[in-house]
C-alpha positions as CSV (number, residue, x, y, z in Angstrom):
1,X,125.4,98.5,191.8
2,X,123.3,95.8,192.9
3,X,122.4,93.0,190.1
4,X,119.0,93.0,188.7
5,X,116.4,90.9,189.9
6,X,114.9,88.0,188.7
7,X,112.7,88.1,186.4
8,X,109.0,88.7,187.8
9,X,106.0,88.9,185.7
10,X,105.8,91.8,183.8
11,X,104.4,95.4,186.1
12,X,104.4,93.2,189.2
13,X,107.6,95.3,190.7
14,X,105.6,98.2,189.8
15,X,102.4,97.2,191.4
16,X,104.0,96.1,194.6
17,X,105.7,98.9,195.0
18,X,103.4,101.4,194.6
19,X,101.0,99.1,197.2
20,X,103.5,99.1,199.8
21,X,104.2,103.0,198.7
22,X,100.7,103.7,199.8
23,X,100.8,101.6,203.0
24,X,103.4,103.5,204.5
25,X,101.8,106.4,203.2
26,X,98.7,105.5,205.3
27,X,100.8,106.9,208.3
28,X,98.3,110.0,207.0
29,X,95.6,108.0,209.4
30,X,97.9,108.2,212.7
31,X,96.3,111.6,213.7
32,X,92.6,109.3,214.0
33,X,94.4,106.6,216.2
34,X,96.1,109.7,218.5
35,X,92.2,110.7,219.5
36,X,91.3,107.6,219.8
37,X,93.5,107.6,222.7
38,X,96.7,106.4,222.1
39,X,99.9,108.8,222.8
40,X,101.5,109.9,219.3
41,X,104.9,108.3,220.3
42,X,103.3,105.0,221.5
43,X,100.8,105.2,218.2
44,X,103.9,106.2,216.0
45,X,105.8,103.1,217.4
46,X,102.9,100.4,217.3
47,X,101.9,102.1,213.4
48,X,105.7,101.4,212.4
49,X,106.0,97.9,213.9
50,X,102.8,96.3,212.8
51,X,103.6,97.6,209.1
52,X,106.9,95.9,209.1
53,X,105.4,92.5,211.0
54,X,102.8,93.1,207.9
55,X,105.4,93.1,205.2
56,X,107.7,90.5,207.0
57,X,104.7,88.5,206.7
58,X,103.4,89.1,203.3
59,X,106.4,88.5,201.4
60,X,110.0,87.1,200.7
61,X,113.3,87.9,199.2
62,X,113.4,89.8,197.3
63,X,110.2,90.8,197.2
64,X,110.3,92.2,200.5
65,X,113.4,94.2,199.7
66,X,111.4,96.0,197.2
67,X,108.1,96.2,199.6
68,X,110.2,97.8,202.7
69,X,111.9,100.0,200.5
70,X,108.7,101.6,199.0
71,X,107.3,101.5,202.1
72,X,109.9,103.4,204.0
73,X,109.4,105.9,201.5
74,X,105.9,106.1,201.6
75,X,106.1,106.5,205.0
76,X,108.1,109.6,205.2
77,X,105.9,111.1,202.4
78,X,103.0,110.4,204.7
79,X,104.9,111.9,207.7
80,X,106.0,115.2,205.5
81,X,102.8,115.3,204.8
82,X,101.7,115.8,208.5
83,X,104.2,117.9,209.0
84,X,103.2,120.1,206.0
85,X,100.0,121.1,207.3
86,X,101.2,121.6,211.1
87,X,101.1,124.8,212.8
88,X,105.2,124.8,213.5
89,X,108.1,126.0,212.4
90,X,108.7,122.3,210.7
91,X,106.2,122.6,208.2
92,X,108.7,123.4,205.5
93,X,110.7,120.9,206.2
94,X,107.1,118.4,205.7
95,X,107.4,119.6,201.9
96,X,110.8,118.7,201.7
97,X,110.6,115.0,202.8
98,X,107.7,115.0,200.9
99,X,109.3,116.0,197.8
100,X,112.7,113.8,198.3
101,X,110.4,110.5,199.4
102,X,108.8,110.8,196.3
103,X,112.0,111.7,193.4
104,X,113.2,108.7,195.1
105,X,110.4,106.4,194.7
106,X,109.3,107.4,191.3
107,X,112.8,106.7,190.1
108,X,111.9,102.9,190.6
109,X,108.1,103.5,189.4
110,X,108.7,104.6,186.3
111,X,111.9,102.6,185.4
112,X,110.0,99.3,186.7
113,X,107.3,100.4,183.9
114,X,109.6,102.0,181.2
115,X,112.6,99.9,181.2
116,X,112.5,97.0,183.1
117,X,115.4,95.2,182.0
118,X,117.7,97.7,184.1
119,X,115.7,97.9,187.1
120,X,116.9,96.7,190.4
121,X,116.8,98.0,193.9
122,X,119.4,100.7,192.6
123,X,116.8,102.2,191.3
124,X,115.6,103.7,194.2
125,X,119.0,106.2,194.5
126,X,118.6,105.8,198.0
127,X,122.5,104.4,198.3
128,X,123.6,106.9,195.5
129,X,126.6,108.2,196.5
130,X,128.6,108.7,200.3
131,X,128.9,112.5,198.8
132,X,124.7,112.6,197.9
133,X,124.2,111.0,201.3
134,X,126.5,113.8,203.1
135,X,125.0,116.0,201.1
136,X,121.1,115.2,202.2
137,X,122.4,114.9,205.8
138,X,124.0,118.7,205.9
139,X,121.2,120.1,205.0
140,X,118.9,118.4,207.9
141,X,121.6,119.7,210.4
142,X,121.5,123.3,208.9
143,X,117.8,123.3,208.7
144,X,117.6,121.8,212.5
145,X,120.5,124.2,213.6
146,X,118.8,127.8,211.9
147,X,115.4,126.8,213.0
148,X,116.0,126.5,216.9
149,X,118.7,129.8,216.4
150,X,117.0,131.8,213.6
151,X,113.3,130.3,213.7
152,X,112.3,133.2,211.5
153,X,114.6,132.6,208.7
154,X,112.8,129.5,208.3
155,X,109.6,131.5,207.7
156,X,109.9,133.2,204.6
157,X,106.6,131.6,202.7
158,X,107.1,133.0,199.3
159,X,111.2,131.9,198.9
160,X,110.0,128.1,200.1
161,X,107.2,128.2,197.6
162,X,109.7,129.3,194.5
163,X,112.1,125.9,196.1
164,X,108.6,124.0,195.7
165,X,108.2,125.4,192.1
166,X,111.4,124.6,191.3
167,X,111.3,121.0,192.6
168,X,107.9,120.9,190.9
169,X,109.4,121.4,187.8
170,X,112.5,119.9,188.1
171,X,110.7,116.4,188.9
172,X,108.9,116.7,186.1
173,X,111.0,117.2,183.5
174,X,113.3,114.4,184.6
175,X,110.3,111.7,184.7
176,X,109.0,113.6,181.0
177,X,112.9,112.7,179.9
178,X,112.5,109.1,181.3
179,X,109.4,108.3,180.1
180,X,110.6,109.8,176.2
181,X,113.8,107.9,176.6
182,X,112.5,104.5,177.7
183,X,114.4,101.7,177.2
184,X,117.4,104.0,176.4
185,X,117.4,105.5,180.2
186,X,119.4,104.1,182.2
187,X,120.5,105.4,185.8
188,X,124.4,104.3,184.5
189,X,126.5,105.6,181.5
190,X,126.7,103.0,179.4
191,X,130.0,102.3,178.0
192,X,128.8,99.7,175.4
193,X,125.7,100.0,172.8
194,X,123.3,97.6,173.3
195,X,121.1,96.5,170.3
196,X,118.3,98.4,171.1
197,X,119.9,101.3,171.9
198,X,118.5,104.7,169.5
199,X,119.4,108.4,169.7
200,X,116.6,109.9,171.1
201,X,115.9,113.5,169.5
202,X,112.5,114.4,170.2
203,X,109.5,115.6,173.1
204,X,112.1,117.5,175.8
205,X,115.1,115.7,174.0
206,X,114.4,118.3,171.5
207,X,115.1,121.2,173.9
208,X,117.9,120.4,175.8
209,X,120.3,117.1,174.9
210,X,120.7,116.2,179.5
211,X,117.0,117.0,180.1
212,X,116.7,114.4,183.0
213,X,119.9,115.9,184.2
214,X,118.7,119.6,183.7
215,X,115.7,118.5,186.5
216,X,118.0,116.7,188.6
217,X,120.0,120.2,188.9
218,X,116.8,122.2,189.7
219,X,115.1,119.7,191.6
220,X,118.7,119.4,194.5
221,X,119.2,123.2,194.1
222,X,114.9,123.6,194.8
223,X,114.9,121.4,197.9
224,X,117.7,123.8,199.5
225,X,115.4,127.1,198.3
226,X,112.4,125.5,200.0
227,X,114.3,125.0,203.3
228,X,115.7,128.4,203.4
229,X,119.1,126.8,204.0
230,X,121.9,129.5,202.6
231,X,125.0,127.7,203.1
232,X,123.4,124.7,201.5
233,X,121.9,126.4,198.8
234,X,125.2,127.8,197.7
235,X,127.3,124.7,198.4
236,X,124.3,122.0,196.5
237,X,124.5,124.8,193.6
238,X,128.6,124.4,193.0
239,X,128.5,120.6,193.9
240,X,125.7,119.6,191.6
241,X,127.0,122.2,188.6
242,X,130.3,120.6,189.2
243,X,128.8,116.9,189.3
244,X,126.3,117.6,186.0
245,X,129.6,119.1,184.0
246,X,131.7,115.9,184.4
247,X,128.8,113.8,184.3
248,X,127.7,115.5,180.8
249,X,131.3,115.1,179.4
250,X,131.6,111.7,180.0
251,X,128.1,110.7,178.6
252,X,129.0,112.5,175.6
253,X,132.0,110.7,175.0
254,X,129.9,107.4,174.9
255,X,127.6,109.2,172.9
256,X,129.9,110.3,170.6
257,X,131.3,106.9,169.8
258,X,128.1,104.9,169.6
259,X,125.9,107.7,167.0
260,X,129.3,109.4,165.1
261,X,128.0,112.3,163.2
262,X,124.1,112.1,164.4
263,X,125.0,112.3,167.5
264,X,127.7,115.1,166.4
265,X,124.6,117.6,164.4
266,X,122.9,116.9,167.4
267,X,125.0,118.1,169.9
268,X,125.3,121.5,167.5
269,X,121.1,122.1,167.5
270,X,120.6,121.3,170.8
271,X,121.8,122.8,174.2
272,X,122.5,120.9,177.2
273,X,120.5,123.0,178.7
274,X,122.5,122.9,182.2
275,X,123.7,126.7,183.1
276,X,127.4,127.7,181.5
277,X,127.7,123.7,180.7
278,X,128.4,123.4,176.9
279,X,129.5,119.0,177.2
280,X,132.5,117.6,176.0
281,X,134.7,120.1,173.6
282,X,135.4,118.0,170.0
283,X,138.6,118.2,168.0
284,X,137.8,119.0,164.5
């Protein structure tokens, strides 16, 4: 994991992200530029340069490692957005990028507001994990592959809207478990208790013990729904139960020795409200 940054005043991370989040996003105005005569490749090209000549020019390390970042991501939400209301087979697919552009972008927002202390540009999860990023790239090739083979299994409206509902949801409750956790969320497990560090029991802490982990699962498992993609839907379902059950365990052990007992009555009240995934088994 990268370091974090220097200190910068405080919300200024925040509010240049979310600017250069909404200048990528502007990609929304390409269609205008298109009949205004330019080709959509040659438009697309000149758009893309000019925004990075902009932000090249705007700012410095490692401010503009943040700005490209969001903007990137902005960007591809922009573009998915296109895509979403296009009369092709790809329009699905626009939902999807527009849905993984923006988990991975609100990660940073709302830990640059909520706990700034940890944030760095980690926080965007873009460089997760080799598996997430083999992962995210299987599913493009089985959309790509079933679309030009199958076009029609890519067509099913009603199962892609229940993937949208789920990621809907899923997004949700993680930010709702970041935003009630605060300062205590952190993207790591933490092996050590800081200071400031509180068991937190209430808002959707009250429901389930993981709840940023419980979106996490339904958010992946939604994206695969919404593309239609069986073989990925089946494989991110095992992977991600598999991930969340040794991810859960090994929380809980931390948990267990920084809270004792509260943590202990807890962990009795409260499910972890991740399918057939009880957390770490105690000795008594």
């Amino acid at each position: 994991m990268a370091g974090c940054m220097a200190r910068a005043p405080p919300g200024s991370e925040a509010r240049l992200s979310l600017a250069t989040f909404l200048l990528g996003a502007s990609v929304l105005a390409l269609p205008l530029l298109t009949r205004a005569g330019l080709q959509g490749r040659t438009g697309l090209a000149l758009y893309v340069a000019g925004l990075n000549a902009l932000l090249l020019l705007l700012y410095r390390p490692p401010r503009y490692q943040i700005a490209i970042r969001a903007c990137f991501l902005g960007f591809v939400f922009g573009c998915g957005m296109l895509l979403s209301f296009s009369q092709s087979s790809w329009n699905h697919f626009g939902w999807y990028m527009c849905s993984l552009s923006l988990f991975h972008y609100s990660e940073y927002l709302v830990t640059a507001v909520n706990n700034p202390k940890s944030l760095s540009l980690d926080s965007f999860l873009l460089n997760h994990s080799l598996e997430y990023t083999v992962a995210a790239l299987s599913s493009w090739i089985e959309f790509t592959l079933e679309n030009i083979f199958w076009p029609e299994l890519k067509q099913i409206t009603w199962l892609s809207a229940t993937g949208l509902l789920m990621v809907v949801f899923g997004e949700c409750l993680r930010k709702a478990a970041m935003f009630t956790a605060g300062s205590n969320f952190n993207h790591v497990v933490q092996n050590e208790k800081s200071d400031t560090h509180t068991l937190v029991t209430s808002g959707v802490y009250a429901w389930f013990r993981h709840p940023s982990y419980v979106g996490w699962f339904y958010w992946s498992i939604g994206t695969q729904v919404m593309l239609c993609n069986p073989i990925c839907g089946v494989a991110y379902a095992l992977t991600v139960w598999r991930f969340f059950r040794d991810r859960t365990e090994e929380e809980e052990i931390s948990l267990i020795h920084f809270f004792g007992e509260e943590y202990l009555e807890y962990k009795k009240r409260v499910p972890t409200g991740l399918p057939f995934i009880k957390g770490v088994k105690v000795e008594l």
